[in-house]
ROTORLO-959154 format. One line per 2 residues: number of its first residue (from 1); their letters; for each residue x, y, z of C-alpha. Coordinates in nm, 4 decimals, padded with zeros to 6 digits, always signed. Example, Ala and Ser with C-alpha at 12.3 -4.5 7.8 and 13.67 -1.06 7.14 Angstrom:
2
1	as	+01.2300 -00.4500 +00.7800  +01.3670 -00.1060 +00.7140
//
This chain:
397
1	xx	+01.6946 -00.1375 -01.8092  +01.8597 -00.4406 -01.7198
3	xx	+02.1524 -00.6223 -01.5651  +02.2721 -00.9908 -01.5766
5	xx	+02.5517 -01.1885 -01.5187  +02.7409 -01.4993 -01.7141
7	xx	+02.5140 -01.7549 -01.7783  +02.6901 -02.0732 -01.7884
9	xx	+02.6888 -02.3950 -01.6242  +02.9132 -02.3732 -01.3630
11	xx	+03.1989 -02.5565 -01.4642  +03.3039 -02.6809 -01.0888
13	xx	+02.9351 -02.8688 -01.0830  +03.0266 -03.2469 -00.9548
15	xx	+03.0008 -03.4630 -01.2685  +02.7002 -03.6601 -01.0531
17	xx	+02.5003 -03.3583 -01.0558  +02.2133 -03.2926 -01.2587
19	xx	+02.2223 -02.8521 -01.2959  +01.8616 -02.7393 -01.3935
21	xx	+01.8459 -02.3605 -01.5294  +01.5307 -02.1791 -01.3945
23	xx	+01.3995 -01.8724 -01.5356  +01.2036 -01.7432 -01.2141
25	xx	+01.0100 -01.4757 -01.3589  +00.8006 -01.2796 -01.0819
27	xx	+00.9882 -01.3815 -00.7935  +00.9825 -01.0235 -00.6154
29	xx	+00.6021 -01.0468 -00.4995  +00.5101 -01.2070 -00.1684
31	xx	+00.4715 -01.5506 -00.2712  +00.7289 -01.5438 -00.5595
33	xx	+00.9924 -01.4235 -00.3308  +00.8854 -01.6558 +00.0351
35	xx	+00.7357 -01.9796 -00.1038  +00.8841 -02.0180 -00.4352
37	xx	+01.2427 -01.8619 -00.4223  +01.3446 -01.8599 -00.0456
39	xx	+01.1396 -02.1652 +00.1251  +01.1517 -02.3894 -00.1978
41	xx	+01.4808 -02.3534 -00.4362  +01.7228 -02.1875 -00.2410
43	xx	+01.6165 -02.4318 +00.0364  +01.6731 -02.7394 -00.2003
45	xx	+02.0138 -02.5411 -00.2952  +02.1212 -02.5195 +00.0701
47	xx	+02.0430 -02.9043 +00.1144  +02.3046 -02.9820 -00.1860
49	xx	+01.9773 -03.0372 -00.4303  +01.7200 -03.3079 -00.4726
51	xx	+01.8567 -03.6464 -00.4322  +01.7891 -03.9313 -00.6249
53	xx	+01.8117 -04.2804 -00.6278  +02.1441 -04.3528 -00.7816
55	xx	+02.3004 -04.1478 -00.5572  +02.2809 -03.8057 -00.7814
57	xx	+02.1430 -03.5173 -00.7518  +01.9368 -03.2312 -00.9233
59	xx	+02.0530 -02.8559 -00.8433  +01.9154 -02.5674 -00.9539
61	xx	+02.0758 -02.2873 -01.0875  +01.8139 -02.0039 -01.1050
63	xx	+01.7757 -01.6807 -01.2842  +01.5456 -01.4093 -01.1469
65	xx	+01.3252 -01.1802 -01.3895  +01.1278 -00.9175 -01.2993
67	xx	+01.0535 -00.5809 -01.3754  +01.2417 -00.3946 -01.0921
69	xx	+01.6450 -00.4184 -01.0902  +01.6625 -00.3104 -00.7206
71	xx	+01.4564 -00.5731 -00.5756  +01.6058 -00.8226 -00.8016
73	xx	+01.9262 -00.7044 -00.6883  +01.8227 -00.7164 -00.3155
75	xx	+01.7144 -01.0570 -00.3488  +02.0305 -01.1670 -00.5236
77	xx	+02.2111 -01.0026 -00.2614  +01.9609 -01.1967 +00.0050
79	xx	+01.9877 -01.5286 -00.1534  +02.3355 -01.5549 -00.2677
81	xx	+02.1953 -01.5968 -00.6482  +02.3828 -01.4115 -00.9033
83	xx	+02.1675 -01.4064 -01.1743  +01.9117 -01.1792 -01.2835
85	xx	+01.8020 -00.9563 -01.5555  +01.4659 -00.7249 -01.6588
87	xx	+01.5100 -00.8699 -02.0633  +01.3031 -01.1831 -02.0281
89	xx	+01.3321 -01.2200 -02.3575  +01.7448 -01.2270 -02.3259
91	xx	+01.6622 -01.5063 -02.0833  +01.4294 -01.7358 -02.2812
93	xx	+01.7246 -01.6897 -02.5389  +01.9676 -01.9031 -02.3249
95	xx	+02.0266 -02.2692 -02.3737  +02.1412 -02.2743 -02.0715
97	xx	+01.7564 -02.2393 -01.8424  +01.5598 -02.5393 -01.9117
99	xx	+01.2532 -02.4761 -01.7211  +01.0784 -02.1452 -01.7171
101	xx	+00.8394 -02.0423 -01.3961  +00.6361 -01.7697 -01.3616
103	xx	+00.4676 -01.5873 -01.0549  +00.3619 -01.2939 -01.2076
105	xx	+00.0007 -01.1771 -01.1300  -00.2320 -01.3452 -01.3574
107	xx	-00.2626 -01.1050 -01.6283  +00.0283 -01.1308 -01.7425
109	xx	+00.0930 -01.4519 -01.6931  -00.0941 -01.6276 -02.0103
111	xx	+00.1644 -01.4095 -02.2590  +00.4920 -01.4646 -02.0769
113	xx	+00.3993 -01.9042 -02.0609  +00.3387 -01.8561 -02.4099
115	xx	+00.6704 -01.7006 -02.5378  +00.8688 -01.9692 -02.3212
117	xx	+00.7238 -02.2722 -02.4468  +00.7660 -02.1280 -02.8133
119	xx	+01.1438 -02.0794 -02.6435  +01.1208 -02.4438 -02.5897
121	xx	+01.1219 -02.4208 -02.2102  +00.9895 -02.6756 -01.9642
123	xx	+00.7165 -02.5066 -01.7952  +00.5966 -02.4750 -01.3732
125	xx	+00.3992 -02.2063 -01.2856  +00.1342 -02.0201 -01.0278
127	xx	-00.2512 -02.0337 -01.0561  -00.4421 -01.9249 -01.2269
129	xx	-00.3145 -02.0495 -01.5495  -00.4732 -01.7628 -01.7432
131	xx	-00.7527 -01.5529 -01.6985  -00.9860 -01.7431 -01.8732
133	xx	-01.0112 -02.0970 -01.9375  -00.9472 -02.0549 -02.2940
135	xx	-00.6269 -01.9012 -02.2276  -00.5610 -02.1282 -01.9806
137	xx	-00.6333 -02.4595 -02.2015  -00.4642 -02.3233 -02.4847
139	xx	-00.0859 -02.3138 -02.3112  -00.1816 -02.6479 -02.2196
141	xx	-00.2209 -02.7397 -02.5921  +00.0779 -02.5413 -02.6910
143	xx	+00.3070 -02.7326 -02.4180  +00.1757 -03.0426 -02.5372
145	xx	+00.2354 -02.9725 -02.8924  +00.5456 -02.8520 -02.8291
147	xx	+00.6779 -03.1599 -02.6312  +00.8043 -02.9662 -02.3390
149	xx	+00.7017 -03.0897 -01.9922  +00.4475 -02.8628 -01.7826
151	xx	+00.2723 -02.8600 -01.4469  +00.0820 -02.6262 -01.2264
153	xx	+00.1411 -02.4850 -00.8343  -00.1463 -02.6918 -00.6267
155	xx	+00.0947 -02.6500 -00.3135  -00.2226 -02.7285 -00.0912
157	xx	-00.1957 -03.1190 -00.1699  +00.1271 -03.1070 +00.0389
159	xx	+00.0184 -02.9414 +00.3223  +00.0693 -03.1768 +00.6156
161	xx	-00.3145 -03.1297 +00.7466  -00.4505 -03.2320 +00.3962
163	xx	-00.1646 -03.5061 +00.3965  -00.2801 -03.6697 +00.7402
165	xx	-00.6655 -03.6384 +00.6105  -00.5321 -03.8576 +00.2559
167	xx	-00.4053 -04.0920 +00.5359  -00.7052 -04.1163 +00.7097
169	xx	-00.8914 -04.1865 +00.3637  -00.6805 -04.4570 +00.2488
171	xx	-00.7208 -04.6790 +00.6047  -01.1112 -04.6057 +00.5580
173	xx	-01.0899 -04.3826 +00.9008  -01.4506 -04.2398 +00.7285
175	xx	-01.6776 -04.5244 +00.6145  -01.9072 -04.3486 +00.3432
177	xx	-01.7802 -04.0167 +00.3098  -02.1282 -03.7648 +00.3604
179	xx	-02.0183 -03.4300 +00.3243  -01.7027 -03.1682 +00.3220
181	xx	-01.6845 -02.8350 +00.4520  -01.4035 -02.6116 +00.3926
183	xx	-01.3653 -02.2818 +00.5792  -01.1013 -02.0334 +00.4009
185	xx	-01.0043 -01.6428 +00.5371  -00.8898 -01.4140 +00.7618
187	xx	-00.9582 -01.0407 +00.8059  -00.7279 -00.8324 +00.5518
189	xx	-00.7158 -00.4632 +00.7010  -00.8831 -00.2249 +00.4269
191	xx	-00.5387 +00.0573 +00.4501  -00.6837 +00.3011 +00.5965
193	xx	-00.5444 +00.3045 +00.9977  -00.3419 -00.0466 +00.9681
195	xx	-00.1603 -00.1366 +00.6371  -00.3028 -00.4130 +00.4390
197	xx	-00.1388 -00.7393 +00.4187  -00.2668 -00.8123 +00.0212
199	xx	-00.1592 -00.6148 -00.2713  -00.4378 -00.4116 -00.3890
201	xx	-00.5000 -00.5789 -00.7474  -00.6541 -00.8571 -00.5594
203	xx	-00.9370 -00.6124 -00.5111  -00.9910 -00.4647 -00.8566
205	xx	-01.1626 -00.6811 -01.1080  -01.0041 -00.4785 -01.3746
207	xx	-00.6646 -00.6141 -01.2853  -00.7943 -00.9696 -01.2813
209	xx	-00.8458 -00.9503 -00.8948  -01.1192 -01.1498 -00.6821
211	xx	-01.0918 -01.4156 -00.3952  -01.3419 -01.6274 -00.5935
213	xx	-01.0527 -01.6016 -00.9134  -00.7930 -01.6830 -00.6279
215	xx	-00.9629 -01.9690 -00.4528  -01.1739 -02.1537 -00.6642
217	xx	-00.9111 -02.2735 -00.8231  -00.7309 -02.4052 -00.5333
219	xx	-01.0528 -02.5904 -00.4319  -01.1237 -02.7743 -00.7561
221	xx	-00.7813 -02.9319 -00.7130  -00.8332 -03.0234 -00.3519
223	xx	-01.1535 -03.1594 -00.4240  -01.0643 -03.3658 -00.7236
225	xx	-00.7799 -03.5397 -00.6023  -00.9518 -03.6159 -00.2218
227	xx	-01.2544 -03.6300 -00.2329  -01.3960 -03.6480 -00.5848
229	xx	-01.4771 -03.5506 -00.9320  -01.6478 -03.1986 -00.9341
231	xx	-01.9683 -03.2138 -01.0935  -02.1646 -02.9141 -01.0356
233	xx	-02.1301 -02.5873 -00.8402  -02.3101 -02.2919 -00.6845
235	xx	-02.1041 -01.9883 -00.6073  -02.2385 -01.6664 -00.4589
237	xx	-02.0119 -01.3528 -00.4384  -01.9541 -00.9978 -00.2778
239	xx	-01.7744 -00.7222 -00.2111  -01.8568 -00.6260 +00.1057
241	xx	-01.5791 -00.3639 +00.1924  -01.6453 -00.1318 -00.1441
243	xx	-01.3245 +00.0818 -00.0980  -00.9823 +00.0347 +00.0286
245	xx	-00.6044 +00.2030 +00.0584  -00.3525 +00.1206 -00.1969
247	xx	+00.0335 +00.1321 -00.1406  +00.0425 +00.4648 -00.2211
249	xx	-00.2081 +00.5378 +00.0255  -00.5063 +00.6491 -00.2190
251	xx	-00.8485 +00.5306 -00.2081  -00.9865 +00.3210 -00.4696
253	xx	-01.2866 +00.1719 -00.5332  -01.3527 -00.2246 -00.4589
255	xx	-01.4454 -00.3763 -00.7576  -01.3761 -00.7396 -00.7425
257	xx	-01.5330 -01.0201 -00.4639  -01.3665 -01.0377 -00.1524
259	xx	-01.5977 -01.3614 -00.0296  -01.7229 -01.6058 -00.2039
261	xx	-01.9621 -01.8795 -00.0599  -01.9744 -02.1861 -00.2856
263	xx	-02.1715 -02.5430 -00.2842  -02.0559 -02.8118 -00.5455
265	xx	-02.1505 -03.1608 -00.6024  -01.8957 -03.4363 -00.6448
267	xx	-01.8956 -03.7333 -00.7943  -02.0757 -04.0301 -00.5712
269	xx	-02.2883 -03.8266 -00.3993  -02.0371 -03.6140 -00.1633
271	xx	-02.1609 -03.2761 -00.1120  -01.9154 -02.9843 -00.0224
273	xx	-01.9213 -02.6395 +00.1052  -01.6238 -02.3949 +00.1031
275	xx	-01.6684 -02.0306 +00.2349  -01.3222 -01.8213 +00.1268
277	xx	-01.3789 -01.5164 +00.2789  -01.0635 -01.2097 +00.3078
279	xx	-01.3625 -00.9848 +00.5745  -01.3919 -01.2429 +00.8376
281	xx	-01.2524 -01.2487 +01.1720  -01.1144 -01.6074 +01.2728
283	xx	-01.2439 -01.8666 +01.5577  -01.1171 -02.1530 +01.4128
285	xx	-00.8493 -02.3776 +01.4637  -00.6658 -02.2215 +01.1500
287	xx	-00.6641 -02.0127 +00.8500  -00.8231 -02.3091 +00.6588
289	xx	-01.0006 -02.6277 +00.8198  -01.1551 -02.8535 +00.6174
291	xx	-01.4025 -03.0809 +00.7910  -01.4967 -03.4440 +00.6589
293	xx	-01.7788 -03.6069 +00.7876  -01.8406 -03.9951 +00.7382
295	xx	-02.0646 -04.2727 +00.8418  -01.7822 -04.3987 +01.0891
297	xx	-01.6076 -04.0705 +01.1273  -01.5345 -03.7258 +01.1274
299	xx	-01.2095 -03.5318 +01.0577  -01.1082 -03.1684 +01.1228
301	xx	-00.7671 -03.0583 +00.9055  -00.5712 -02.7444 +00.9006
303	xx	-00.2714 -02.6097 +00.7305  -00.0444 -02.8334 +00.9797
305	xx	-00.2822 -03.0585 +01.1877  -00.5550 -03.2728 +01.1812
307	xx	-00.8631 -03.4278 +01.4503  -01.0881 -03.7168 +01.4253
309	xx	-01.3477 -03.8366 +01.6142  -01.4705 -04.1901 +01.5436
311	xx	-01.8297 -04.3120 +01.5940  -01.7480 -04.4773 +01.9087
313	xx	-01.6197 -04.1279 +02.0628  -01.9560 -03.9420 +01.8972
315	xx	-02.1254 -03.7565 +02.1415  -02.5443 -03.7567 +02.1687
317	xx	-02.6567 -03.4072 +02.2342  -03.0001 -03.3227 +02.3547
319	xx	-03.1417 -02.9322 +02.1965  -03.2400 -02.7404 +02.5284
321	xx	-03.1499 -02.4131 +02.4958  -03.2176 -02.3063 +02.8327
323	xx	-02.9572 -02.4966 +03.0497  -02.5377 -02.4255 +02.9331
325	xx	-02.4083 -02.6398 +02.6861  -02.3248 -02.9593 +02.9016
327	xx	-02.1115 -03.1103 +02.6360  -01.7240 -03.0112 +02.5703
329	xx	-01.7499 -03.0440 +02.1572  -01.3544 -03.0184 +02.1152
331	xx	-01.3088 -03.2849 +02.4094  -01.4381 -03.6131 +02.2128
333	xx	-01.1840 -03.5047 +01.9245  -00.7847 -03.6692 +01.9102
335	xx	-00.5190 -03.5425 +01.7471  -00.3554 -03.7079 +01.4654
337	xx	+00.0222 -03.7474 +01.5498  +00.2854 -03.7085 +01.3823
339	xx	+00.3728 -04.0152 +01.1337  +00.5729 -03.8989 +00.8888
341	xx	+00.8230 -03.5742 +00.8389  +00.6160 -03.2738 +00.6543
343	xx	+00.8661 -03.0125 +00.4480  +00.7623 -02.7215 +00.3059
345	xx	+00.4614 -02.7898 +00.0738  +00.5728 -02.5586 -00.1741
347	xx	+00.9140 -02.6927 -00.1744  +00.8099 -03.1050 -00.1908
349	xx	+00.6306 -03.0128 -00.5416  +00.9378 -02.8290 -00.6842
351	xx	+01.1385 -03.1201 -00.5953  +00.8782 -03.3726 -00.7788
353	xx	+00.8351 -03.1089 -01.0818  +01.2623 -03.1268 -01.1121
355	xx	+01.2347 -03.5005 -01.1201  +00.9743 -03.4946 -01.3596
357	xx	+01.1872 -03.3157 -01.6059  +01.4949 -03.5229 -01.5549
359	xx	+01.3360 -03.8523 -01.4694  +01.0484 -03.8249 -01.6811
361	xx	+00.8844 -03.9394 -01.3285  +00.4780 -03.9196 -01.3195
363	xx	+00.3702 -03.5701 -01.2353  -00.0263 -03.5266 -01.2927
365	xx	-00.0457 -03.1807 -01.1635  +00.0545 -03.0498 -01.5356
367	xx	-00.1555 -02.7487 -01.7404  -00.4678 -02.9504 -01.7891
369	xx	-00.5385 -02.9402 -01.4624  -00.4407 -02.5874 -01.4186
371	xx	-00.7605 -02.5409 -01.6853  -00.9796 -02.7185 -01.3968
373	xx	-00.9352 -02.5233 -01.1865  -00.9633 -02.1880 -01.3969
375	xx	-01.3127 -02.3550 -01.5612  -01.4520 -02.3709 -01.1928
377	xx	-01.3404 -02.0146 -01.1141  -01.5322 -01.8967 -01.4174
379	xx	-01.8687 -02.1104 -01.3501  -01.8128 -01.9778 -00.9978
381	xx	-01.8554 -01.6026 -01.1460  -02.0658 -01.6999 -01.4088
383	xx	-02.3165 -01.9052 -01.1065  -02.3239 -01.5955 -00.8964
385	xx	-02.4233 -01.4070 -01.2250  -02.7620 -01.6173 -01.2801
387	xx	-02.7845 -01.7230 -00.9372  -02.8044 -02.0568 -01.0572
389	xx	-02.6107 -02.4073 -01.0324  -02.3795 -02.5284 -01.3274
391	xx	-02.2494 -02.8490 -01.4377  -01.8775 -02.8638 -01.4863
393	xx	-01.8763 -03.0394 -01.8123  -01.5064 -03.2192 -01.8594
395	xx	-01.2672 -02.9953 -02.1021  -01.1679 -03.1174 -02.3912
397	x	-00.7859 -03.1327 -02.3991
//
């Protein structure tokens, strides 16, 4: 079953106005439908496209593809979009959509990427590239062999917290940079008296589900581009809530890792730790905070803000035990302000991925890197496995 409508350029398109077709193939899951379709390209559609510097713009004109008419339907009645179909194939068909995306969960991802490069589409999609890093390397191959342009999701980058900590890194805020600590999770309610807010896949290994999968990838990225080159990891694993409610309401068993607690070495010495956990209950500043410490300073980042505390506001505690803490630890600490305007960080990479493709501007977040960060989610599996450390040896493109 499926319905679509005319696919043609619009023929009232201002002749200054670059129209990009988008196959958006997955859109009707969470992130699909709120990051990707309503926060980043019908948000760039309401603000007339992505301006450029010759006073043009770039405005997409998206498809959506999925496998259920009626929530395509609902979201083309949400969105204003009037395009959609189940065929996928009937879509990669049509001249007309340049750039295919996909946001399907990851098992199916790997097959769908394939069939649209072969369709000679531009390709931007989710992580994990594939489900292994062979998959995952080979679409890069085939997009590079195929001389279509290609990049990755690695929203985090964007995020205004990591954005202010870049900041802080390129006026030398840190000194030596020591150490990194990430902190990832929040408690996702297992079904059974309060509804859980994850699909249930994400909890079946079977179905390519795991937070380990999910995050690992994310923090190769983060690391790599901030901090440094990953070099070696340990990763240890478990599923500490063993069964859980689906959306139908029925039990199932638990059989992927819903926390992961991982060390890995970077290049220059930097040593990081990043627990991602979905059972933990949170007393932190956010859902993620990342801390830096230096030889001059230290830095605290979430999704949206960031504190520092330099070595002239460093506090000297004294262990006693037996008298109350004396010292206020959050009172030494300043806020970063405000410096520059944040937009969604979803919607910022769109906008540089659409550039990339009409520009030919730089944009190094393409399928190779996708690969790192699948590579590190393996040896993250594979470390837990042998209870050992790994090297992450450089893939050969």
């Amino acid at each position: 079953m499926h319905q679509t409508t005319p696919q043609t350029s619009p023929t009232s398109a201002p002749p200054d106005r670059h129209t990009l077709g988008i196959i958006m193939n997955g859109v009707t899951g969470r992130m699909g439908t709120n990051q990707h379709l309503l926060r980043s390209i019908v948000a760039i559609r309401e603000q007339g496209g992505v301006a450029l510097p010759d006073g043009s713009t770039i405005y997409p004109e998206p498809i959506l593809v999925g496998r259920n008419a009626t929530k395509l339907a609902a979201l083309c009645e949400r969105t204003g979009i009037d395009r959609m179909t189940t065929d996928l194939e009937e879509a990669l068909a049509d001249d007309f959509y340049q750039i295919y995306f996909d946001a399907q969960i990851t098992g199916r991802r790997y097959a769908a990427v394939k069939r649209a490069i072969a369709a000679g589409k531009h390709i931007y999609c989710e992580k994990p590239t594939g489900t292994t890093t062979e998959e995952a390397l080979d679409l890069y191959r085939l997009a590079r062999a195929a001389g279509v342009k290609h990049g990755v999701v690695q929203d985090k980058l964007w995020l205004p917290g990591l954005r202010k900590l870049k900041r802080l890194m390129e006026a030398d805020f840190f000194g030596d940079i020591l150490s990194v600590r990430g902190d990832f999770g929040y408690w996702v309610f297992e079904g059974s008296s309060i509804p859980a807010q994850r699909p249930s896949w994400n909890y079946r290994k079977e179905d390519d589900g795991g937070i380990m999968v999910d995050m690992l990838c994310h923090w190769r990225y983060v690391l790599d581009n901030l901090f440094g080159k990953v070099e070696s990891v340990f990763c240890l694993g478990a599923t500490h809530i063993p069964e859980r409610i689906d959306e139908r309401g029925k039990a199932y068993r638990a059989t992927a890792d819903d926390a992961a607690y991982a060390v890995f070495e970077l290049a220059g010495g930097v040593v990081a730790q990043f627990n991602s956990s979905w059972v933990t209950r949170v007393r932190r500043d956010d859902l993620l905070t990342i801390q830096v410490d230096g030889s001059r300073g230290s830095a605290v980042a979430g999704l949206r803000e960031c504190h520092v505390q330099h070595y002239g506001n460093t506090p000297k505690p004294v262990w006693n035990p037996d008298v109350p803490q004396p010292i206020d630890f959050y009172g030494d600490w300043s806020r970063v302000p405000e410096q520059e305007a944040y937009d969604n960080a979803f919607k910022v990479q769109w906008e540089l991925f659409l550039q990339h493709v009409v520009l030919d501007t730089p944009f190094p977040n393409d399928l190779l890197e996708g690969a790192k960060g699948v590579q590190l989610a393996e040896l993250g599996l594979r470390s837990w496995e042998q209870r050992c450390m790994l090297t992450v040896e450089d893939l050969e493109a």
